[in-house]
C-alpha positions in Angstrom: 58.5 112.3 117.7 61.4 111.6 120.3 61.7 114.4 122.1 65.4 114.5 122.6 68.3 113.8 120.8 70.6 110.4 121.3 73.6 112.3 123.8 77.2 112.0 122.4 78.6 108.9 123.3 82.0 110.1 123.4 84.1 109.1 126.6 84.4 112.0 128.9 87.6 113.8 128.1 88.9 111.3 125.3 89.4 112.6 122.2 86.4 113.5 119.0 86.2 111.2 116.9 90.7 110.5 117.1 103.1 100.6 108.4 105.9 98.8 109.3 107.7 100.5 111.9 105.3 103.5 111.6 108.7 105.6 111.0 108.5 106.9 114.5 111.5 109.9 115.0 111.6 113.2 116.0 111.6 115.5 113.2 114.1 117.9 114.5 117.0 117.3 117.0 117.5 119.9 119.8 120.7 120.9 120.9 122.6 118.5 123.2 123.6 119.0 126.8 122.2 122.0 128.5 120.0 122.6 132.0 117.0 120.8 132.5 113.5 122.7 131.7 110.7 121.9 133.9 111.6 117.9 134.8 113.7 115.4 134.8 117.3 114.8 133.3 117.8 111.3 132.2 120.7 108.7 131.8 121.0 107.6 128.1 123.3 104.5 129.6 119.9 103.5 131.4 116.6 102.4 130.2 113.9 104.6 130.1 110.9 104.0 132.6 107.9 104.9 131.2 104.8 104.4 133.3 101.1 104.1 131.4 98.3 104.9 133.3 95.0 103.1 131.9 90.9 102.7 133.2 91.7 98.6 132.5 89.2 97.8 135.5 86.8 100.3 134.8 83.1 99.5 135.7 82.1 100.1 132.3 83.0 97.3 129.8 83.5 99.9 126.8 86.3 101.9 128.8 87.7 98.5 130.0 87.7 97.6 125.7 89.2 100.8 124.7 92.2 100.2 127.8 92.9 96.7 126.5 93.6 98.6 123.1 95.4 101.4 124.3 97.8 99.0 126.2 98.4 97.2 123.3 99.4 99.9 121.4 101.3 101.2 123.7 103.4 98.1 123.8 103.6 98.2 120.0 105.1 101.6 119.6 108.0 100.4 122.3 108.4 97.3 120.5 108.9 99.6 117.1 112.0 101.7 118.7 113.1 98.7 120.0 116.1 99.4 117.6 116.5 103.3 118.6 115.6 103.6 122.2 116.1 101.2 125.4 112.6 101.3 127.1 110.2 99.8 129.7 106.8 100.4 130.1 104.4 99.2 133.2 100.7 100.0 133.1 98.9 101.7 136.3 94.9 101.1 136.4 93.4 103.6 137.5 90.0 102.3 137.1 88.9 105.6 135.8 89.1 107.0 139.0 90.7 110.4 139.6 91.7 109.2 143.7 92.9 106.4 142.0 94.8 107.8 139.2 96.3 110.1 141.5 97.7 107.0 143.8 98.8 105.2 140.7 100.6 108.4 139.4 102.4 108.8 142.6 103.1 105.1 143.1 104.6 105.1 139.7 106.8 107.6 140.0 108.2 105.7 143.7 108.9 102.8 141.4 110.8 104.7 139.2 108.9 106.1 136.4 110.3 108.8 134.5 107.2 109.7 132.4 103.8 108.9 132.8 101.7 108.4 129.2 98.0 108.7 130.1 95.6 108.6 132.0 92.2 108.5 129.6 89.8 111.4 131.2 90.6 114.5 131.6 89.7 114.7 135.4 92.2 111.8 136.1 94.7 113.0 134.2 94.5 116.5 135.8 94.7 114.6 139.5 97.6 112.6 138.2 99.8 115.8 137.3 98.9 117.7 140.6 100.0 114.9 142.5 103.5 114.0 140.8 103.8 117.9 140.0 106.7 118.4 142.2 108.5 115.3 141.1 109.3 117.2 137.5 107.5 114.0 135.8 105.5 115.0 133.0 101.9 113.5 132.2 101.1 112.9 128.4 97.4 112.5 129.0 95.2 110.8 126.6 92.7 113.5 127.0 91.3 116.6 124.2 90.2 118.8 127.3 92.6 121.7 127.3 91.7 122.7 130.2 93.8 120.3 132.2 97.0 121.4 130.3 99.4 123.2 131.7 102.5 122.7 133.7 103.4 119.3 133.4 100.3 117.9 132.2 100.0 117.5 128.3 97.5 116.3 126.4 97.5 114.3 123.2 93.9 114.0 122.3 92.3 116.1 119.0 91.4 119.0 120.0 88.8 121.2 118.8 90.8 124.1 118.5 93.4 122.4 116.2 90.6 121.2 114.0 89.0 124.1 114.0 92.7 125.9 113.0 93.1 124.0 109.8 89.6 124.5 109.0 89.3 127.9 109.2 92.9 128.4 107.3 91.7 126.6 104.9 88.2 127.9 104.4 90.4 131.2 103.8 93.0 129.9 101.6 89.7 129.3 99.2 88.1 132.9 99.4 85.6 132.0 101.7 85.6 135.3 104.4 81.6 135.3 105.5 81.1 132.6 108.3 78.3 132.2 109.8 78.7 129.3 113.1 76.0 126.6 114.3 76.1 125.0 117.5 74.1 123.4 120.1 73.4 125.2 123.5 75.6 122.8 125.8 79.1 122.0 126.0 80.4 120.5 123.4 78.6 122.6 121.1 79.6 126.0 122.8 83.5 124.6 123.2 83.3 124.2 119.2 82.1 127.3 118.8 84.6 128.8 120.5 87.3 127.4 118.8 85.9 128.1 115.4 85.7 132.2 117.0 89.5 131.7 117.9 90.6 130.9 114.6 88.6 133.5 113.1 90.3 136.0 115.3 93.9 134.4 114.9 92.9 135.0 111.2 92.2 138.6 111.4 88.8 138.2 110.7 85.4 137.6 112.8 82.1 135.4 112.3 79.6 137.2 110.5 77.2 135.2 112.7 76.8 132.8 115.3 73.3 130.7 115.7 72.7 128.1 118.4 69.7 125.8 119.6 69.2 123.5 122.4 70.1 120.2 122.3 66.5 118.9 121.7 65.4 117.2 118.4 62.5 120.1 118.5 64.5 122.5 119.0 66.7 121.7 116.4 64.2 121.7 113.8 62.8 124.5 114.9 65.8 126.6 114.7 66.4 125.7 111.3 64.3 127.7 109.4 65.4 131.1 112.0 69.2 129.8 111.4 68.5 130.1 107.6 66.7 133.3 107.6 69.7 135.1 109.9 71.6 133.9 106.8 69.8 136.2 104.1 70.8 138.9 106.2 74.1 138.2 106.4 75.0 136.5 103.1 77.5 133.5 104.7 79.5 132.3 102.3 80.9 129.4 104.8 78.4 127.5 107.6 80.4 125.7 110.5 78.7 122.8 112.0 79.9 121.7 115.4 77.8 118.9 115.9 78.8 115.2 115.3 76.7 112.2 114.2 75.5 111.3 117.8 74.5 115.0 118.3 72.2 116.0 115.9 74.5 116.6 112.4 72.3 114.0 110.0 69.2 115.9 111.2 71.4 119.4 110.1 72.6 118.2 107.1 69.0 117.4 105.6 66.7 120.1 107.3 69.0 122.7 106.9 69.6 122.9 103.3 65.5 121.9 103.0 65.3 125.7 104.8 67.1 128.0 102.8 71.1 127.2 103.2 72.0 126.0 99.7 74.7 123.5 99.7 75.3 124.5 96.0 75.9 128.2 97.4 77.2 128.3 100.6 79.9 126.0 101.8 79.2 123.3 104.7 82.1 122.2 106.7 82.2 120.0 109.3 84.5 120.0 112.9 83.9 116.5 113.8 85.3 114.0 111.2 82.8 113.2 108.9 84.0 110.4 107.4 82.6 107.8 110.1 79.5 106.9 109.0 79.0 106.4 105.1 75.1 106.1 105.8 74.9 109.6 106.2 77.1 110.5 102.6 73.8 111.1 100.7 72.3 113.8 102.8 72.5 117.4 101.3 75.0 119.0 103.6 77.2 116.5 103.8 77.7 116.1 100.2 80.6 118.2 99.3 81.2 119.3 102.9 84.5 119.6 104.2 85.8 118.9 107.4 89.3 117.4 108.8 90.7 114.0 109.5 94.4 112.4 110.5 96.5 111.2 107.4 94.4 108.3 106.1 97.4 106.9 104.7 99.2 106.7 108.1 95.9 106.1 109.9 95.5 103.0 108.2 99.2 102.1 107.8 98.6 102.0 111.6 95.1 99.9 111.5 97.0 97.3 109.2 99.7 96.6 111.5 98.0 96.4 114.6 95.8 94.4 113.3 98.8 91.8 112.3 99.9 91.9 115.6 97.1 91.6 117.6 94.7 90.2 115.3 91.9 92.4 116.0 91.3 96.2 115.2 92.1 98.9 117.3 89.8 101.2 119.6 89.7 104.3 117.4 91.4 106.1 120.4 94.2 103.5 120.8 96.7 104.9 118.2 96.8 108.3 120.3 98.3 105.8 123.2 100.5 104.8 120.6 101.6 108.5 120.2 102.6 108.8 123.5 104.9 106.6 123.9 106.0 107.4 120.8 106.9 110.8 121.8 108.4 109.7 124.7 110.5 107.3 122.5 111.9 109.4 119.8 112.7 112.4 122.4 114.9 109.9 124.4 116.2 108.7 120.9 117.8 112.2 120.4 120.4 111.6 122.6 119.1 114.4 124.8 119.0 114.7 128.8 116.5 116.7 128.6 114.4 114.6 126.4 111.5 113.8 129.3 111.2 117.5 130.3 109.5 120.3 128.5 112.8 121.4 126.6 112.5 117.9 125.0 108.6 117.2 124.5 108.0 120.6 122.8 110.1 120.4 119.6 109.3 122.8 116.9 109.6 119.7 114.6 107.3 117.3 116.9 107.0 113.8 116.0 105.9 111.1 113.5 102.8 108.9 115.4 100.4 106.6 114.2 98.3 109.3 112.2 100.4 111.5 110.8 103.2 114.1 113.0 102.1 116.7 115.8 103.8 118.4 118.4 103.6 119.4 122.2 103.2 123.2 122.7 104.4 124.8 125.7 101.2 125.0 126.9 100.6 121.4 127.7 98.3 121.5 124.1 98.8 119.6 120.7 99.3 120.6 117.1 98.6 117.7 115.3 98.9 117.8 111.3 95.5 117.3 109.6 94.2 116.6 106.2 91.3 118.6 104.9 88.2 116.2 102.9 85.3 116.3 101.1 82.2 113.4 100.5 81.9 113.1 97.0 79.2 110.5 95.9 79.8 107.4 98.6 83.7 108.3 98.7 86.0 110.4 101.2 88.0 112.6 99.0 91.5 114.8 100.2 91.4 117.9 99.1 94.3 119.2 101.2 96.8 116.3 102.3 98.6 116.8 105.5 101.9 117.9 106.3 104.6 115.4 106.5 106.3 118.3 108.6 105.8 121.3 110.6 107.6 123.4 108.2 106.3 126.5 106.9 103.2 125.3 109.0 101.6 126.0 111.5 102.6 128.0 114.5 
């Protein structure tokens, strides 16, 4: 037996696995005029510089892919407000580099740039708003790791805790109020646990218990059966899984049902998007599972039309890229000065992008609107479509 578990193969600080003119606006308009908040006013007589920081000569040849489609989409959502927005965008390498994406960030804004879209990691995109931070440029990383936002750093990635938000709101909304939460002992794992205990608590209620295991595959199936038996004692009614397909969920999904955790009784749900590898549909706990995913209707909308201008797919973190400069795009379309600064990035109505709207919070984190799913035989089923707006949602 292999003694360890294949390691998530996610990019360090990208996001989980993230139609004609994609309808790109912002939902609500703020009001015109006014002092600028935290950055930059802007000249609507002028074009907008956007700059758009990317790994494209990374040492790795998978990060150097995922650039070439992030710059692409980039390009695409300026070319769609082409009719709304006067805008010109430059790409910075930053090889992936935080010295690097620091130079690039500060070399941008020298050159003019008014708002920086990227970088990729979180650690780059963390030295690229420190070292423009008194320039009142903001930084609409590509990153999910929250804790680089803040002060003019944003980031744009899916986060756990929004996942974990509509999750848990929903799990609610369907009289489920025992949760028990499963996670493995290491980042990732511990960082989706705590999201799931954060919504819990912005829901009034608590976990009624929380089981973990190291990230070995003997572990794992060790803690199974002791995972299943803390159950009896608390009666879940609701079992959170935080782990993804590289990190140990098809091993979960079969063993622990085989131990004691009835699919048929308690409900599975999922915080990574289980809809990415149809291989695993059959196993037990995935079967009628729920878990979260972008609009698959603007997701592919998006997928379609890249895919006619490029003639190849996109990375599956290029359309958050395409966000970015989306943002920056429909904020400037307002009419607003304020549009680059936190004033504008922050509306309560946030933004149409390439999966569906979110919006910027205060904070430097996103609120993206999610659809809730299930696996039902071989096929991904909505149960709960997402928003088209932020109203009477959310925060």
């Amino acid at each position: 037996m292999v003694s360890r578990i294949s390691l998530m193969r996610h990019l360090p600080g990208a996001v989980l696995t993230l139609c004609g003119a994609l309808f790109l606006s912002a939902c609500v308009a703020p009001p015109m005029g006014g002092l600028s908040v935290g950055g930059l006013s802007i000249d609507g007589s002028k074009k907008v510089q956007v700059a758009v920081l990317l790994p494209t000569n990374a040492a790795d040849p998978r990060v150097r892919e995922l650039a070439i489609s992030a710059k692409q989409a980039a390009r695409m959502a300026m070319d769609d407000l082409a009719g709304s927005v006067r805008m010109e965008i430059r790409i910075y390498d930053t090889a992936g580099l935080e010295t690097q994406a620091a130079e690039m960030a500060v070399l941008a804004v020298e050159e003019g740039a008014q708002v920086i879209v990227g970088p990729l990691f979180a650690g780059a995109a963390n030295a690229a708003g420190l070292a423009v931070a008194n320039s009142g440029v903001s930084v609409l990383s590509l990153s999910n790791n929250v804790d680089i936002a803040g002060g003019n750093v944003y980031v744009l990635g899916h986060t756990y805790q929004n996942t974990a938000d509509r999750l848990v709101a929903y799990a609610q909304g369907q009289g489920k109020s025992q949760a028990l939460i499963v996670h493995a002992n290491n980042v990732s794992g511990q960082a989706g646990s705590d999201a799931i205990e954060q919504a819990l608590s912005d829901q009034d209620s608590v976990a009624a218990g929380i089981e973990n295991y190291e990230f070995t595959q003997q572990d794992l199936v060790e803690a199974m059966r002791r995972i299943a038996e803390r159950n009896e004692l608390i009666e879940a009614d609701v079992v959170f899984l935080t782990a993804d397909y590289d990190g140990g969920l098809p091993l979960i999904a079969q063993l622990l049902p085989e131990a004691g955790i009835d699919p048929e009784l308690v409900q599975y749900v999922g915080l990574s998007q289980w809809n990415v590898l149809p291989s695993a549909f059959h196993l037990p706990g995935i079967q009628g599972g729920w878990f979260a995913m972008p609009s698959p209707t603007r997701a592919e909308q998006f997928r379609d039309r890249f895919q006619s201008v490029y003639g190849n797919a996109p990375h599956p973190l290029a359309a958050i890229a395409y966000d970015g400069v989306a943002a920056v795009g429909a904020s400037v379309a307002t009419g607003n000065r304020d549009a680059l600064n936190s004033k504008g990035l922050t509306l309560t109505g946030g933004f149409q992008g390439a999966a569906g709207i979110f919006r910027l919070r205060n904070n430097g984190t996103i609120e993206r609107g999610l659809a809730v799913a299930t696996i039902e035989g071989n096929q991904v089923v909505v149960l709960d479509e997402a928003p088209r707006t932020f109203s009477n949602f959310g925060f």
